[in-house]
Structures are given as structure tokens and as C-alpha cells.
N, C-alpha and C positions, 0 to 999 in steps of 0.2 A: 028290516031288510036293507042291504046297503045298495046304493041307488050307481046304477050302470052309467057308465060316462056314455054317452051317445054313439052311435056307431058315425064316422067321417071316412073322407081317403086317409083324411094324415092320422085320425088313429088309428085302422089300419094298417097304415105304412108303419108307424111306431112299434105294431104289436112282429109285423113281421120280422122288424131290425131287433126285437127281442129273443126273438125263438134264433135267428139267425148269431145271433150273441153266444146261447147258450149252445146251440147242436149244429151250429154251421147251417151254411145257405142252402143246402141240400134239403134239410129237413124243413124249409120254408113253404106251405102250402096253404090251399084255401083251408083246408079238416084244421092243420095243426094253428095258423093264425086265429081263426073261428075260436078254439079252446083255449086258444090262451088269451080272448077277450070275453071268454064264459058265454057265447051267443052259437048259434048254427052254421053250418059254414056256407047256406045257402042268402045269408042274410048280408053275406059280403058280398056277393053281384050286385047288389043294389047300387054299390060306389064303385067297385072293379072289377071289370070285366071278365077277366081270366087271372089265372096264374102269372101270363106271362108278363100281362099289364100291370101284374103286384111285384115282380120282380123289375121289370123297367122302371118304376117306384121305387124300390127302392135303391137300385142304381143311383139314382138324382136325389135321393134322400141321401146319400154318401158327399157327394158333390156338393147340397146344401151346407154341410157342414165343415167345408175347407174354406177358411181366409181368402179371399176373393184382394187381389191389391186395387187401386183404382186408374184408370189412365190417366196418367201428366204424374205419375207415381215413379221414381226414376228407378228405371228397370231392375239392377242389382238387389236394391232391400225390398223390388216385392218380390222379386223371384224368392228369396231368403227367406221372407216370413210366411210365402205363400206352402213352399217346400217344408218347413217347420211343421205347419198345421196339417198338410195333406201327412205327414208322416204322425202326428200326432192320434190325427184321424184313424191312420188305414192300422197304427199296431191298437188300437181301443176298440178296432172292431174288421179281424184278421180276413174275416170271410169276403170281406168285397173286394181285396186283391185280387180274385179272380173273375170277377162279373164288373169292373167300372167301366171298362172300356170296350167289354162285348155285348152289353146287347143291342140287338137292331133295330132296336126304335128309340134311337138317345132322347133325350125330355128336356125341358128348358134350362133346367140348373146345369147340367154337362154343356150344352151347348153355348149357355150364357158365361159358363167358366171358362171355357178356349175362346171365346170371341172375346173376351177380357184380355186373356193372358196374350194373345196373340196383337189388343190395343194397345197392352202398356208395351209389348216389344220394341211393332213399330214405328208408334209413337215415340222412343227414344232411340231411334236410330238404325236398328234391324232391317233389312229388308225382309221381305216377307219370308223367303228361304231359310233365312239366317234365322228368322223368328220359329221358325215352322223345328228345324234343327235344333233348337235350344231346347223348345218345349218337348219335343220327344229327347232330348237326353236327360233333363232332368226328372222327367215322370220314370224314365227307366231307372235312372238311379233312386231317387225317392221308394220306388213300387219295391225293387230291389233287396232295399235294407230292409224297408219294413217287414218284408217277406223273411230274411234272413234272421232281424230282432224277434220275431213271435214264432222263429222257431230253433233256437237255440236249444243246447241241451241240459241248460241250467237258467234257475231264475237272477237275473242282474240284480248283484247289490254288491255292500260292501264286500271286495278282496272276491267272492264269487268267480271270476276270471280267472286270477291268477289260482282258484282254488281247484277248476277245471282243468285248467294249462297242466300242474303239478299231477292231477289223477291220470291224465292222459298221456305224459310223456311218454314224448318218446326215445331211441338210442342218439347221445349226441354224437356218437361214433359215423353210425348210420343216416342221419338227418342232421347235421353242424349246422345248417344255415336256420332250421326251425329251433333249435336249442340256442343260439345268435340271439335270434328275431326275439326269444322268450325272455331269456336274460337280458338284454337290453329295455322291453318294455316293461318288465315286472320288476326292472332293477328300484324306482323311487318309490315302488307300490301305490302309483297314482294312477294306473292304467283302467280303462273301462271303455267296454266296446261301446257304447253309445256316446262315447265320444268321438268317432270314430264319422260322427254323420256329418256335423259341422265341418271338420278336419275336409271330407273328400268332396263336400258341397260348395268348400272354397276353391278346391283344385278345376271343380266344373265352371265354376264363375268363373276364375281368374282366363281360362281359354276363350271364354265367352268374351269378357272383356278386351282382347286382343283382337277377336275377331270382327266386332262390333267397330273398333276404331280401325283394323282397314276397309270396312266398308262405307264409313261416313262420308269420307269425301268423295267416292264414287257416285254416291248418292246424292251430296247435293250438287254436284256435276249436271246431275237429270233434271234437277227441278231447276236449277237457274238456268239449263239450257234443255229442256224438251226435246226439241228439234233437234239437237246438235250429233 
């Protein structure tokens, strides 16, 4: 007989991000988890309380698995590698796009991730607004594409784009400015939409960075004059 890995939260939580892989978060439950670790599903309350406590679970099992930068990390390249991973993350496993940021009872990985991102901000200069603003523009753009890349109407690879573009045209009579936009991007046949993340992740930096340096002097304005 082959010998069962023990029952724990985190394998649990593994077995749930599996079923959730293959039939989406919907089909996530105590019955379907339980079957897909060959055990009863009454033998999961033992580690989790409820459903909703395995879905808050796995929430933070999403969060565990994004690049975390560290603070005195200068703010630009963590945002970049942080953004990389969470988009790495969320198109390898589509279904938590829609459950990271709502459930109501966030767990320590979510919370220990924004209290992160929110130190290496401030820590380089942000005030807390400014930080507060970055991080929700960037998770929206992030959540965004990856939402957009895992649901495109073809699989990405080579020429694939431009192979879609050509099925779909449409009148350049009627639409000039999308038959434009086609031929100029498919003209060196180097185009692919996933390039397209880095591309718009700078244009969110680079405002970032403008706005960051007219806030610095404002800022130490306060701390060398408190009072003032």
C-alpha cells in the first residue's frame, strides 16, 4: 500500500490550490479537497475549520508565493521584480484574480505583503498617500493583464498574434486607425503581446518617479522642521 502523506493546514491548502488549478475556485470544497487527498472530508475539520477558513487559506497561500522586495530596497526595482512575480503568480494560477483581495478575514502573508510594500515606499521617500496610490495603481495594472493574458483568444507563441490579427481583420476602409496600429506593429514580425507588460509597467514607474521627487522636499521640510 502506498503510504498517505499526513493530513496538515498546508497540505490541505496545497490540495485545495490543486483542485482550484484544474476546475477553478468555485469547485474548491471541504467533499472535493478531501478526494483529492484520498481521505474523508470530515477529517479536514480537524486543521480547518470551515470552507471559508480553507478559502482565506488559500488567499495567503497566493500572497506566499509573490516576491516580497525588502525595505532599504530602492523602491523602483522592487516594485519591478515585485510586479514581475505577482503577474508570474496570478497567470500560473488564473483563479485567485478574483478572491486575493476579497476575503474578509486577510491572514498574515496579505497583510505582511502590504506592510512590506507600503515600508519599502516610505522608506524611500513616498509619503504614505503617495505610497498608498502607487500600490493600488500598480496591483491594478498587474491584476489587469494577467486577467487579460489568461484570457486571450489564442495560445502565445511564435508569430500567434500577428496569426490572430490577420484571422480577425478587419475593413481598413472602415477601421484605418486599427489596420495603422496592425501594420506598423506586425511590420518587423517582432511583436508579442507579452511584451507589452514591461512596456506599460515603465510608463507607471516613470509617473511614479516624477511624483515621488516632488514630494521629497516637501517631506523633508517636516522632518527638519516639525513644528514649522
Amino acid at each position: 500500500m502506498t503510504r498517505r502523506t499526513p493530513l496538515s493546514r498546508e497540505t490541505i491548502i496545497a490540495a485545495a490550490a490543486a483542485v482550484a488549478d484544474r476546475a477553478g475556485v468555485a469547485a474548491v470544497s471541504m467533499r472535493s479537497v478531501a478526494k483529492e487527498l484520498g481521505v474523508e472530508a470530515m477529517s479536514l475539520y480537524h486543521h480547518v475549520p470551515s470552507k471559508d477558513a480553507l478559502l482565506d487559506d488559500l488567499a495567503d497561500w497566493v500572497f506566499e508565493r509573490i516576491e516580497l522586495p525588502e525595505v532599504g530596497d530602492t523602491w523602483r526595482e522592487a516594485l519591478t521584480r515585485r510586479a514581475r512575480s505577482a503577474r508570474s503568480v496570478l497567470t500560473a494560477h488564473p483563479w485567485a484574480l478574483g478572491m486575493m483581495e476579497s476575503r474578509p478575514n486577510p491572514g498574515p502573508a496579505l497583510l505582511q505583503h502590504h506592510d512590506r510594500l507600503l515600508g519599502v515606499l516610505m522608506t524611500d521617500g513616498f509619503s504614505a498617500a503617495l505610497a498608498t496610490h502607487a500600490f493600488s495603481a500598480i496591483d491594478a495594472y498587474v491584476y489587469g493583464f494577467a486577467l487579460t493574458e489568461t484570457s486571450l483568444p489564442f495560445e502565445p507563441g511564435d508569430g500567434a498574434e500577428e496569426a490572430f490579427a490577420v484571422k480577425v481583420a478587419a475593413s481598413a476602409e472602415l477601421y484605418p486607425h486599427i489596420a495603422r496600429s496592425r501594420a506598423e506593429l506586425f511590420g518587423d514580425g517582432g511583436y508579442a503581446f507579452a511584451d507589452e507588460f514591461d512596456y506599460g509597467l515603465e510608463l507607471l514607474l516613470e509617473g511614479l518617479e516624477r511624483r515621488v521627487a516632488d514630494e521629497r522636499p516637501a517631506l523633508r521640510e517636516r522632518v527638519t522642521h516639525p513644528d514649522g
